[in-house]
C-alpha positions as CSV (number, residue, x, y, z in Angstrom):
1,X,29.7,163.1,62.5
2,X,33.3,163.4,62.6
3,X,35.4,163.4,65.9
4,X,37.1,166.1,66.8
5,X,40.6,166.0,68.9
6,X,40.4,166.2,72.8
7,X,42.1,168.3,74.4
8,X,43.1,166.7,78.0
9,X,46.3,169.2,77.9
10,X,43.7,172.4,79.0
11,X,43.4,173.9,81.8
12,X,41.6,177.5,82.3
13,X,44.0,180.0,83.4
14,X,46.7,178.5,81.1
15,X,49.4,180.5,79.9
16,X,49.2,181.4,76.1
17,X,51.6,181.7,73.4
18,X,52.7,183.1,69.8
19,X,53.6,180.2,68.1
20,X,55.6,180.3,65.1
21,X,56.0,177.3,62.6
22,X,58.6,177.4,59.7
23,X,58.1,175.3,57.1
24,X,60.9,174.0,54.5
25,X,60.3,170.8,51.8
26,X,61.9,168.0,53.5
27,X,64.5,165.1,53.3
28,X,65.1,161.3,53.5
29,X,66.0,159.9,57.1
30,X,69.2,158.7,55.7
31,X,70.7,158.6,52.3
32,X,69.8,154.8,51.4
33,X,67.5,153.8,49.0
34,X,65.2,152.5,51.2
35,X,64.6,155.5,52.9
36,X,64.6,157.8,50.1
37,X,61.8,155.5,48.6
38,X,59.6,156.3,51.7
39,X,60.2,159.9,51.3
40,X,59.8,159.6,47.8
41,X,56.4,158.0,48.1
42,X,55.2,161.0,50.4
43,X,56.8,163.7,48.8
44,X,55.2,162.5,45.1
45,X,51.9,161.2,45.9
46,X,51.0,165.1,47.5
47,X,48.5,166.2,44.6
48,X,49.8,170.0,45.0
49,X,52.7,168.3,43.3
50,X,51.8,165.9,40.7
51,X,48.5,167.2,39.4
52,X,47.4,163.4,37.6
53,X,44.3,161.7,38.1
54,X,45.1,159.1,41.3
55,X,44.6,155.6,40.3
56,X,46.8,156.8,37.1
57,X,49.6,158.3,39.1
58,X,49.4,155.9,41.9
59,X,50.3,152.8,39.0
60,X,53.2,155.2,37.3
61,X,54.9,156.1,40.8
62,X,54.7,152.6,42.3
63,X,55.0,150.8,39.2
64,X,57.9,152.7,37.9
65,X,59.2,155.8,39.5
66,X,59.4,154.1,43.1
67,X,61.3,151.2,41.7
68,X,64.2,153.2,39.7
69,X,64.5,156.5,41.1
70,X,65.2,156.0,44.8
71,X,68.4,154.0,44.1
72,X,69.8,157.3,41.7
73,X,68.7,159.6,44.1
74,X,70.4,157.8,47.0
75,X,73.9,158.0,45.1
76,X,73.0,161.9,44.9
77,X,72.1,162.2,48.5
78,X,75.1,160.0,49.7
79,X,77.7,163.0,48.4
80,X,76.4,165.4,50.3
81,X,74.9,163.8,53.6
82,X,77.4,164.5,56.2
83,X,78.3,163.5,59.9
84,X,75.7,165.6,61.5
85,X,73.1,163.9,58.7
86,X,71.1,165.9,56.0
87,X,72.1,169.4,55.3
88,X,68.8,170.8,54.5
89,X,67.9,169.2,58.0
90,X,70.5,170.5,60.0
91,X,70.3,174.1,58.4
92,X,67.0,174.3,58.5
93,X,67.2,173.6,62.2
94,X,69.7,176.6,62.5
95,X,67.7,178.8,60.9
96,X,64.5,178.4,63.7
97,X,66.8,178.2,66.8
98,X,68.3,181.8,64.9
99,X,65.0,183.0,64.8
100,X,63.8,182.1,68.3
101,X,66.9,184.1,70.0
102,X,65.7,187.6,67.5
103,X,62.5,187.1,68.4
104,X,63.0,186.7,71.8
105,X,64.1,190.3,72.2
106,X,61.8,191.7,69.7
107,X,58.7,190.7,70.9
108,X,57.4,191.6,74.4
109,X,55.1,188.4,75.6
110,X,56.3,184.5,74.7
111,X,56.7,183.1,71.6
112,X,57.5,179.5,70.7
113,X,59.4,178.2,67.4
114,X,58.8,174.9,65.6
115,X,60.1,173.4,62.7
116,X,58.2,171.8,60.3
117,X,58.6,169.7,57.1
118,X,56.4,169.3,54.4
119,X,57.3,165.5,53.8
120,X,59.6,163.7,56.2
121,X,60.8,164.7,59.6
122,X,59.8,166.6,61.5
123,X,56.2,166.5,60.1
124,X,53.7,169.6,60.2
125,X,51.4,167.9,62.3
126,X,54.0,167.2,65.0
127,X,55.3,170.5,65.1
128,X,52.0,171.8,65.9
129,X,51.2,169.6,68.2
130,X,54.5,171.0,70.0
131,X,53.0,174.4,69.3
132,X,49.4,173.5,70.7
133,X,51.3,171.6,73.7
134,X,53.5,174.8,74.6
135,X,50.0,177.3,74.8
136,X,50.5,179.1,71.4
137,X,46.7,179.9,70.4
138,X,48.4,182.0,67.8
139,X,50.6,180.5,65.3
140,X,52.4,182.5,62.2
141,X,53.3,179.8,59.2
142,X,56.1,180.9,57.2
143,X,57.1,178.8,54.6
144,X,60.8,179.5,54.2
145,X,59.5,179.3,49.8
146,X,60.2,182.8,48.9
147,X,57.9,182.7,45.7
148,X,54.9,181.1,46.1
149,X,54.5,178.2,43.8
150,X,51.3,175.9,44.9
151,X,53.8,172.4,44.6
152,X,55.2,174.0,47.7
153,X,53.2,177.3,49.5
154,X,50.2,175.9,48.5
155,X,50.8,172.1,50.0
156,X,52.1,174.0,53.0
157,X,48.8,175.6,54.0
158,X,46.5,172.2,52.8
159,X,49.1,170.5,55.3
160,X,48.3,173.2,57.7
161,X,44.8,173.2,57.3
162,X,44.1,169.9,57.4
163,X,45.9,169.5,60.6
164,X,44.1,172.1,62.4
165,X,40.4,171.2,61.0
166,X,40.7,168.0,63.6
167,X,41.4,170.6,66.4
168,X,38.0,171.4,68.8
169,X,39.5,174.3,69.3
170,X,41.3,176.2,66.1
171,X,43.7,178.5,67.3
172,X,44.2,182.3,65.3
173,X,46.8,182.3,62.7
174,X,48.5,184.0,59.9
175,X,49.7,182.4,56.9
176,X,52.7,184.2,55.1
177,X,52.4,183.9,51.2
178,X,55.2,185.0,49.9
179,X,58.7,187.1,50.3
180,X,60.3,187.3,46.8
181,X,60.3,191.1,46.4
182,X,60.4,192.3,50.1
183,X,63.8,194.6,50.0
184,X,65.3,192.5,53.1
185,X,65.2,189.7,51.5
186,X,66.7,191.1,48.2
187,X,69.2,192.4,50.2
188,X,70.5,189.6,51.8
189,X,70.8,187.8,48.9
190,X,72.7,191.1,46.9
191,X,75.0,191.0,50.0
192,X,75.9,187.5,50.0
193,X,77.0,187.7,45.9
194,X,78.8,190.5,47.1
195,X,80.7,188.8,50.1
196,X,81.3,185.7,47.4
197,X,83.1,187.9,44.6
198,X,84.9,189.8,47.6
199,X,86.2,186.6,48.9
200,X,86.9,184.8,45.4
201,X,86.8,187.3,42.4
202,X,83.8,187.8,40.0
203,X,82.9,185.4,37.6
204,X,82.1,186.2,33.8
205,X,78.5,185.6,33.6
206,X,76.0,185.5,36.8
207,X,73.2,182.4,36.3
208,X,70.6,183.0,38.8
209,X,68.7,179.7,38.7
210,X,65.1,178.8,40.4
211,X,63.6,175.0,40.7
212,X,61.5,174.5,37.8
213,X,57.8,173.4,38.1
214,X,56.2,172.2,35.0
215,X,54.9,175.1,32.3
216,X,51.2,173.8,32.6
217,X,51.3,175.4,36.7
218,X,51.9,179.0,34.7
219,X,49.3,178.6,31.8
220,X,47.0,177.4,34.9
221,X,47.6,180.8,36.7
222,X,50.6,180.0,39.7
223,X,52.6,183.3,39.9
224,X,55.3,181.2,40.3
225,X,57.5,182.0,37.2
226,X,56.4,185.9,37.6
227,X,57.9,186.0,41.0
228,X,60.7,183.9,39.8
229,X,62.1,186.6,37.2
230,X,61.1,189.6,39.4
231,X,63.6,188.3,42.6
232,X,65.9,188.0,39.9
233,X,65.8,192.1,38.4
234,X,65.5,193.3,41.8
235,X,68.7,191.0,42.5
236,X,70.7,192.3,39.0
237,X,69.2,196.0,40.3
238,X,70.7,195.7,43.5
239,X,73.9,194.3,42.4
240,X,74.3,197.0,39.1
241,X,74.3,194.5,36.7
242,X,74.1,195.4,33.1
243,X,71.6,193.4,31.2
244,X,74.0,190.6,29.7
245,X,76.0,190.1,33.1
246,X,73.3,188.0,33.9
247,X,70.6,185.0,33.1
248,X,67.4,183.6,34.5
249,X,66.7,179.3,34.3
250,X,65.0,177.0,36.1
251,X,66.5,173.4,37.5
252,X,65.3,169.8,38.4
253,X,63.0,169.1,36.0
254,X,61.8,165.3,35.5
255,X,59.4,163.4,33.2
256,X,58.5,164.2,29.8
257,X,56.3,167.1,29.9
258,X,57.7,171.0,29.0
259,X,58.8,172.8,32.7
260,X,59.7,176.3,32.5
261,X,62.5,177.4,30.4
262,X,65.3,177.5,30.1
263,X,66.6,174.4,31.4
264,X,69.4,175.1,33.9
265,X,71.8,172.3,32.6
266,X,71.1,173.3,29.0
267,X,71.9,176.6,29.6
268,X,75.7,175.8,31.2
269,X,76.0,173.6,28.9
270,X,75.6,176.5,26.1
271,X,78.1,178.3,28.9
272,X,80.3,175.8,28.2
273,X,80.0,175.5,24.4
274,X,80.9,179.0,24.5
275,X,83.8,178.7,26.2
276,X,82.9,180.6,29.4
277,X,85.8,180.7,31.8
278,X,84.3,181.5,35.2
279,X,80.7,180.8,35.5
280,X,78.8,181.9,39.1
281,X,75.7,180.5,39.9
282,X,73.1,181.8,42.4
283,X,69.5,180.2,43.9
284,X,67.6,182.5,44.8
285,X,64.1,180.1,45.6
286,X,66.3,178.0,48.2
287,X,66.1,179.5,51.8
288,X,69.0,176.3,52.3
289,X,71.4,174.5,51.0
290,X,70.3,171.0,50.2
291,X,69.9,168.4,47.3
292,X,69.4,171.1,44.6
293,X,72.2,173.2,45.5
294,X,74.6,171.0,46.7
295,X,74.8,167.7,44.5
296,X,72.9,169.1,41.4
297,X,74.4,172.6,40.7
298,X,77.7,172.4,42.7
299,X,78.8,168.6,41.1
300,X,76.5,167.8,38.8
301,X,76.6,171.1,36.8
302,X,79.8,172.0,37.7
303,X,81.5,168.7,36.2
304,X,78.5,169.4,33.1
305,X,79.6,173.1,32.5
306,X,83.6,171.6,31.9
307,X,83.2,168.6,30.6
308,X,81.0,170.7,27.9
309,X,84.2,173.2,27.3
310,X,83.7,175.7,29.9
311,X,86.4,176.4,33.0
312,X,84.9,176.7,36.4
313,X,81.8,176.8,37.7
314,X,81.1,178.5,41.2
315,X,78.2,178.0,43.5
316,X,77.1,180.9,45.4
317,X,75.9,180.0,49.0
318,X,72.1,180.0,50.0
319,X,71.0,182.4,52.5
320,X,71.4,179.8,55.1
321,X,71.7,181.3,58.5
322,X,73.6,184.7,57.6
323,X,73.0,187.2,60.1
324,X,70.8,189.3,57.4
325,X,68.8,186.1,56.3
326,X,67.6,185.8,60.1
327,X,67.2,189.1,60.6
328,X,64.9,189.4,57.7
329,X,62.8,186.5,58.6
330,X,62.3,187.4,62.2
331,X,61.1,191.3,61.4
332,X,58.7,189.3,58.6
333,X,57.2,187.6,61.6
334,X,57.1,190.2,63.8
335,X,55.3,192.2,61.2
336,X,52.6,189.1,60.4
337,X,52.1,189.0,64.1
338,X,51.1,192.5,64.7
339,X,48.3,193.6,66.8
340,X,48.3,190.0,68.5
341,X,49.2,190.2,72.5
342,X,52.9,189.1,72.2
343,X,53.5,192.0,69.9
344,X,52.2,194.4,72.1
345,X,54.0,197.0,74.1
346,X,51.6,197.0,76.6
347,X,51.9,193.0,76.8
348,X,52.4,192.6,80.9
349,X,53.9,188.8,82.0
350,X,52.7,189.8,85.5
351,X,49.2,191.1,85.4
352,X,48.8,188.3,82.7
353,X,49.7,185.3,85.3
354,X,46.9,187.8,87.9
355,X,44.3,187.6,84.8
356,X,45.1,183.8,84.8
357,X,45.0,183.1,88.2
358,X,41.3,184.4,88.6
359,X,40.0,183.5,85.6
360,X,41.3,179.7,86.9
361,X,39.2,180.2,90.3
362,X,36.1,181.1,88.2
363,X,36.4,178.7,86.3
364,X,36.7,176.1,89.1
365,X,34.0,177.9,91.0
366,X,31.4,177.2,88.3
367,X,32.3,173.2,88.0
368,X,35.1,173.1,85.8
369,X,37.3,170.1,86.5
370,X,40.7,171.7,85.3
């Protein structure tokens, strides 16, 4: 029989909660190799994200992978790690303390925020346990993965899942899927191209390039790549964009096997063969700025698209914390949270803490101990 979690914390008449947990991939605790081997060894051993047989995998990623890549990886990390520590991290951590204040004044009874990572720190399982520690027995999970890919949405909820199946008592929640066509979203991101050329002039081509995820995820039915080039029209739509102002690829690939095409870096490198002068690049699957953006398109690329013959390569911002991003994400929850309590107009802080009160004196008048 399994063994279900205790829950000493409980006490009838408790206060409850909306709790809200956004989710984001992760990062090393520092940029050495050391750690980015332990993050490494979680982050590639999920099976959401490398879909081999176990014992096979488990020989390739510590026999070989673990032993080469975390060194290269660290070297990547190292250029973009700052003062305050990892970007992704830190902006990530912006973004929920954002959403707390908007949702604060939008909804009418409490409502906790808690960030969690899918590998690293701070994990999923902690941040619910904050959650389930702070009264929410309703919890909205919003993966900040704007197309739904199952190497990323998909581990997200088994982390979820599995996390709450040890509860004794499973609280109510709502599991967002997906974001890459709702309008706020697409607006934000249309606005933020818009600020960049404002601010630094428009580039001669516009690359709007996702994280890759190997082909055999689309032939096996993830949506992924569907979602990936419909964020993109609606972005060239809302921007006016004539059809050859602007290309779709897909970055970050490893190993042998065929990802999605076409390859990110052999597309600016075509860029560059071709002489390009100003070449903008956009990512619209990143909710933050972090190793993707920052080291691989912004140096890596950049230094690939001229030392392949082009001029300049510009990197267009993630979302980040923008005023519109948050705005969008907080209506998103507010509108996955509707019909619970907190959401309510007719939510009352005072005759709830009456309701509590009594229903605590019951409950100690019929032998309860807390």
């Amino acid at each position: 029989m399994p063994r279900f979690e205790s829950d000493p914390l409980y006490r009838h008449g408790d206060k409850e909660a909306l709790g809200v947990l956004l989710v984001n991939l992760g990062t090393p605790d520092d940029p050495s190799p050391a750690a980015v081997r332990r993050y490494l060894a979680e982050f590639l051993w999920d099976p959401r994200v490398v879909e081999l047989p176990r014992p096979l995998w488990w020989l390739v990623l510590h026999g070989v992978i673990l032993r080469t890549r975390p060194g290269q990886s660290a070297k990547a990390y190292q250029k973009i790690w700052s003062e305050t520590g990892s970007p992704l991290l830190r902006i990530s951590e912006d973004i929920v303390d954002a959403v707390r204040l908007r949702l604060g004044s939008r909804l009418a009874g409490p409502v906790h925020v808690r960030l969690g990572m899918s590998y690293g720190k701070p994990s999923i399982p902690s941040a619910l346990d904050a959650l389930h520690a702070e009264g929410a027995r309703r919890i909205v999970v919003l993966p900040l993965y704007p197309q739904y890919s199952g190497t990323t949405t998909g581990s997200v909820f088994d982390a979820v899942t599995r996390t709450l199946s040890r509860r004794r008592w499973v609280p109510e929640f709502r599991f967002v899927n997906h974001y890459h066509d709702a309008p706020g979203y697409v607006a934000a991101l249309a606005a933020s191209v818009r600020e960049y050329w404002e601010r630094h002039g428009r580039g001669d081509k516009l690359l709007f390039s996702f994280h890759g995820v190997p082909k055999q995820t689309l032939l096996d039915g993830d949506p992924y790549h569907c979602q990936c080039r419909k964020t993109a029209r609606l972005l060239a739509d809302a921007l006016e964009l004539e059809r050859n102002d602007w290309l779709v690829s897909f970055q970050s690939r490893v190993g042998r096997a065929e990802w999605l095409r076409p390859y990110t870096d052999e597309t600016i490198a075509g860029f560059g063969g071709d002489g390009l002068g100003r070449l903008d690049v956009v990512c619209p699957g990143f909710s933050a700025d972090c190793l993707e953006t920052l080291e691989e398109i912004a140096i890596q690329n950049a230094e690939l698209f001229t030392a392949s013959g082009g001029g300049e390569l510009r990197y267009v911002p993630a979302l980040n914390v923008r005023d519109d991003h948050v705005d969008f994400l907080a209506r998103l929850i507010v509108r996955h949270s509707s019909g619970w309590p907190e959401s309510s107009d007719d939510y009352s802080s005072g005759d709830s803490a009456q309701q509590r009160d009594k229903s605590r004196e019951r409950a100690l008048a019929m032998g309860a101990e807390r």
